[in-house]
N, C-alpha and C positions, 0 to 999 in steps of 0.2 A: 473602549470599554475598560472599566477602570478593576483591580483588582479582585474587589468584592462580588462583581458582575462575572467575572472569568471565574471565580469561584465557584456561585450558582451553576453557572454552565455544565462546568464539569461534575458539579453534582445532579444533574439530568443525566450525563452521562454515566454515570455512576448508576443510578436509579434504574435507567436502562439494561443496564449490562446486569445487574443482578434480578431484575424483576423479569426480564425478555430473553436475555439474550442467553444465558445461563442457562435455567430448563432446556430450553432447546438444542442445546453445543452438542450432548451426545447423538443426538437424533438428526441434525445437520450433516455431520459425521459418518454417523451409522450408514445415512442415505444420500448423502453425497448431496445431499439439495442445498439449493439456494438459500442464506440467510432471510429470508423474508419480515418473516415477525420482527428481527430485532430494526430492520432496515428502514422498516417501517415505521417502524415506534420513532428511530431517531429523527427521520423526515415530518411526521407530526408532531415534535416540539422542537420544529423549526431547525435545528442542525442540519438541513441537506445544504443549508448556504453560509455552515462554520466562515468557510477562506473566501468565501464571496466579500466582494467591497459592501460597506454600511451604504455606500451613493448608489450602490444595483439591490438595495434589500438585504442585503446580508450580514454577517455577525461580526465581520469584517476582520475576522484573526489572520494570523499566519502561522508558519511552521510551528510555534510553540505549541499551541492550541491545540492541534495537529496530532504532537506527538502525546501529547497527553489525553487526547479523546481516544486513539488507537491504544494505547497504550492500556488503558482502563478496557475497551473492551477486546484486548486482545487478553488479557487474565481468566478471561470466559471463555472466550472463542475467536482462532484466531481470523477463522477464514470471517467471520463477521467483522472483526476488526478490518482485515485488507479489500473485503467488497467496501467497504463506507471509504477506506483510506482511498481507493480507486477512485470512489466519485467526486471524493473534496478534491485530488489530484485533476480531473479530466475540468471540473469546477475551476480551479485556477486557471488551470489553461484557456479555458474559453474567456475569462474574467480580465486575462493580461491584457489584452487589447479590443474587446468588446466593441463593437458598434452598436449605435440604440437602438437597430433592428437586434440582432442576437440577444441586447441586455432582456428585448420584450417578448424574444421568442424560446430564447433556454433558461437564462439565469432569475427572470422574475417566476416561474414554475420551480425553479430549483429551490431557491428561497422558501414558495411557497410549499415546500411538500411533494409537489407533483410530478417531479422528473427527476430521476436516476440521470448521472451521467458516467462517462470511463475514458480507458485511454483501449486504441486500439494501435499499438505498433511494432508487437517484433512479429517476424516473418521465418519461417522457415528455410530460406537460403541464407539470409544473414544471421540468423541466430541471436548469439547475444549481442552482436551487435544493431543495437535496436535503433540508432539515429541512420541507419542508413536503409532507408526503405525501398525496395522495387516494383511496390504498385504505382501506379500510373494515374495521373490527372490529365486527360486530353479534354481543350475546350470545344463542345460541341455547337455552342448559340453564344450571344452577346452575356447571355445571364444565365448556362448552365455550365457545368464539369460533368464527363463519364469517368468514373473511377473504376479500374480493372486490378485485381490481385488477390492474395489471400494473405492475410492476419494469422497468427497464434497466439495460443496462450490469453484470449483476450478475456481478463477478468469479471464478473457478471456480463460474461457472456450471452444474449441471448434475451438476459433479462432489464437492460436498461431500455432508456426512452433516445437516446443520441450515444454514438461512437465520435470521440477525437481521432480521428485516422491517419495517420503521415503518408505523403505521398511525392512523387517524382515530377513535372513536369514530361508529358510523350514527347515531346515536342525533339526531336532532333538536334536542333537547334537550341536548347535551351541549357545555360550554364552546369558543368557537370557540380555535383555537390550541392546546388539547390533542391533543397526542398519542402515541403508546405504542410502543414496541419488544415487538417477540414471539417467540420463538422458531420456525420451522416446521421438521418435519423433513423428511429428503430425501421420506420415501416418502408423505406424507401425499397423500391423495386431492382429486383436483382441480388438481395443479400440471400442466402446461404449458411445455415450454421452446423458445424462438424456434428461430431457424435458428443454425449455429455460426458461433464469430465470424469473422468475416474485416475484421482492420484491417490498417490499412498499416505501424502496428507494432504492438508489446506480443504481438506473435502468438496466442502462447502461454496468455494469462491468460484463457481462456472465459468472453468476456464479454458475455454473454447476455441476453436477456429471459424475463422470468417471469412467466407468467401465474398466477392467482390466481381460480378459479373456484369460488367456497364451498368454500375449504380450512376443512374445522375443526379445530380444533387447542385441545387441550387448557387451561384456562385456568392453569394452575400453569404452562404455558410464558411467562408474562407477567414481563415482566423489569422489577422496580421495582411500583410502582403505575402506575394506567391513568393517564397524561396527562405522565406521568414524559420524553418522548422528548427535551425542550429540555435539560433537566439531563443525560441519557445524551450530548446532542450536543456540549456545550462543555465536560464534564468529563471525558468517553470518547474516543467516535469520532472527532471532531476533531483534539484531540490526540494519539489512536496514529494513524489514518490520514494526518495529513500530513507524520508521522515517518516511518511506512512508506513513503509517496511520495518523500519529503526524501531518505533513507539510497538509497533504488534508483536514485534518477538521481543521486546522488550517485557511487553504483558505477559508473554509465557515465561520468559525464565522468572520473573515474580511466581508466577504461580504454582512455578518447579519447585521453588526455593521454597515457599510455604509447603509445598506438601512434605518435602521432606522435615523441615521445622515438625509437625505437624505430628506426621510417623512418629520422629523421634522424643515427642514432648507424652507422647500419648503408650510406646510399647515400654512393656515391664519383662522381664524376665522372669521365670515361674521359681526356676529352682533357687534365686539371688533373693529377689524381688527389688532388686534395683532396677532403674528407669537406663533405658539406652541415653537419655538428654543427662547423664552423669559420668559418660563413658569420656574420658578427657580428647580421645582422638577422634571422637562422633563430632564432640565441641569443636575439634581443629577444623574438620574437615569443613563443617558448616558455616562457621565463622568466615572460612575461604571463599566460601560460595558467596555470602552475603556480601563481599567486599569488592567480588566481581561486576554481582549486577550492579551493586549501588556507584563505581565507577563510572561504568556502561553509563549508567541512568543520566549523573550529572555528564557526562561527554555528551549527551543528546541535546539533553535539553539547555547547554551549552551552548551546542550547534547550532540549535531550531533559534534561539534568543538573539545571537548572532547573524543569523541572517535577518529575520526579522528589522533587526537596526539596522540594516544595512551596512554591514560589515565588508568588506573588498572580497577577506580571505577565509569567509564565511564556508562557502562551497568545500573548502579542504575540510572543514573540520564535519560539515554534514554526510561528506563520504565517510571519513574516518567513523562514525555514530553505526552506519550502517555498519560498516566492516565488523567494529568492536561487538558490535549487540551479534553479529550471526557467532562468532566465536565463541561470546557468552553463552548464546540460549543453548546451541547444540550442548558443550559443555555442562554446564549446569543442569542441563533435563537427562544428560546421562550418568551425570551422577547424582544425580535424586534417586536416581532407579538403583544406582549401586545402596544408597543411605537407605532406601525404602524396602532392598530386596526381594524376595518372590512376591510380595502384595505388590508392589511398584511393576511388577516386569509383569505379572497377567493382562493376559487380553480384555480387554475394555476399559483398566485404569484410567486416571485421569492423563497419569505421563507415559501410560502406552499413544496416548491421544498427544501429547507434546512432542514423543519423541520422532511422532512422523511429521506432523506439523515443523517443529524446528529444521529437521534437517530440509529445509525450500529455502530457507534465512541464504545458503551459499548459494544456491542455483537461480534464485530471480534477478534478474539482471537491472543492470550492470550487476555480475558477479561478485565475489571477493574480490578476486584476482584482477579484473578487470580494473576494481577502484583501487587496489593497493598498488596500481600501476599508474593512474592516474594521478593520485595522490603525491606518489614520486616525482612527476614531471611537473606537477604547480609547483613541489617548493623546490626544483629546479630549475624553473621560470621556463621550460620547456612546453608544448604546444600538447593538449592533451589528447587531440585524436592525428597524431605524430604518425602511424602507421595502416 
């Protein structure tokens, strides 16, 4: 797709996020509900198959695309940004290694509008460690798997058509450290879903627990070969989910930064009647702000263009995207609210609404801390799950 064509695109997305997705953010929010309306809109003008290949139906981008579709609608709403960011994410994964059964059974509905997809892998024992899963795939027949275990945090939760699941091999015998990505689908028997979510932000993104009570699930939903999940993690998920993450709070501290812009372009002082946008240190401080995101911005989409080309040492810098943009957003949505003062800090603002949303930007894993650790060991040539 050539320049002019990614253009358009991104103004669908655009179109979206102001005509859909916008009205709705506080009310998302307020009720903690599911993005619907905008998720929908997007899947009807064909974006549910963004990162799908052009040869399976689809729009055929990669990370850039990505971060710039999340990015625009995370300036609205974030948990609508990271529910779409989840399904182009769970979308690649199934697209890496596709068989033309799977291409005709998820990804041409994806394309087409009709199917939701997600990732379903951190688990409650392991926590953020989310590549090491201890649900269970035991083979029960020549062409089925029972899948036993419980999921968190799984993103439209509840509300997709197919979960990407990671799982263990039961098998005794079977190599320690392998393990396998599977497709389950919503209706399969035996699934389980926690209570709905209630966070302090992201509201919106149903992000749920899954239980897993001898789901069997067909063995052609197996994505890759069995043990395949460490290649699906650092070559897939990885890299489209911390672009997804990267691009959505990227869209909010944009839209922290405009409101304070905004505040201060617009409040006067009664007894002066000079403008706070003339106050020399208002100018400093903002000027600051704008310099952070717009670093942030180009280290992303840096990243995302990098890996895209196929770059070796792509991956450092797509963590790094991540890292940068969580330091940014928190930062910057907390001091908008300093620039914006008592109007900024009331209950139901827009960056009372940012300032719970940003702070997830540290805690969705892989963590900070987790990548600023990783990140050390690439350009130490050192082994990144070393412990």
């Amino acid at each position: 797709m050539d320049r002019q064509d990614f253009a358009s695109l991104m103004l669908k997305v655009q179109d979206i996020a102001e005509a859909v997705v916008a009205p709705n953010a506080a009310t998302v929010d307020a009720e903690a509900g599911w993005p619907e309306a905008g998720i929908r809109a997007l899947q009807r003008e064909g974006l549910g198959g963004l990162v799908v290949p052009a040869a399976y139906g689809g729009k055929g981008h990669g990370l850039h695309a990505l971060a710039r579709a999340c990015e625009i609608l995370g300036q609205e709403c974030t948990s609508t940004a990271i529910c779409f960011g989840m399904h182009c994410v769970g979308s690649s994964v199934i697209s890496a290694n596709a068989t033309p059964d799977q291409q005709a059974r998820f990804l041409a509905p994806i394309c087409e509008g009709r199917h939701i997809t997600t990732l379903s892998l951190s688990e409650a024992g392991t926590g953020v460690h989310f590549y090491l899963p201890q649900t269970t795939m035991e083979t029960v027949s020549d062409d089925a798997f029972s899948l036993t275990g419980n999921k968190t945090f799984v993103t439209n939760g509840g509300q997709a058509d197919s979960y990407v699941v990671s799982v263990v091999a039961a098998s005794p015998e079977a190599p320690i450290g392998q393990f396998s990505c599977i497709v389950v689908p919503a209706d399969a028997e035996g699934i389980r879903w926690g209570a709905n979510w209630e966070g302090l932000g992201m509201r919106g993104n149903s992000s749920r627990t899954m239980e897993l009570q001898g789901v069997r699930v067909p063995r052609r939903n197996l994505l890759g070969k069995e043990g395949d999940q460490i290649w699906y993690i650092f070559n897939v998920v990885l890299p489209y989910f911390l672009i997804a993450m990267a691009g959505t709070f990227l869209g909010a501290a944009t839209t922290a930064l405009e409101e304070a812009r905004r505040h201060l372009s617009r409040r006067y002082h009664t007894h002066t009647g000079s403008s706070l946008a003339q106050a020399s240190v208002l100018q400093h401080r903002l000027g600051t702000l704008w310099g952070m995101v717009e670093r942030t911005r180009r280290l992303t989409y840096h990243a995302a263009a990098s890996f895209d080309a196929g770059d070796p040492d792509s991956l450092t810098a797509v963590m790094a995207a991540k890292v940068e943009v969580a330091d940014c957003v928190v930062a910057v949505v907390n001091e908008a609210m300093t620039l914006c003062g008592g109007i900024g800090y009331r209950k139901g603002s827009r960056l009372h609404r940012l300032l719970r949303d940003a702070r997830a930007a540290h805690l969705m894993s892989p963590t900070t801390d987790i990548l600023r650790v990783w990140i050390g060991r690439a350009l130490l040539g050192q082994p990144l799950l070393s412990d």
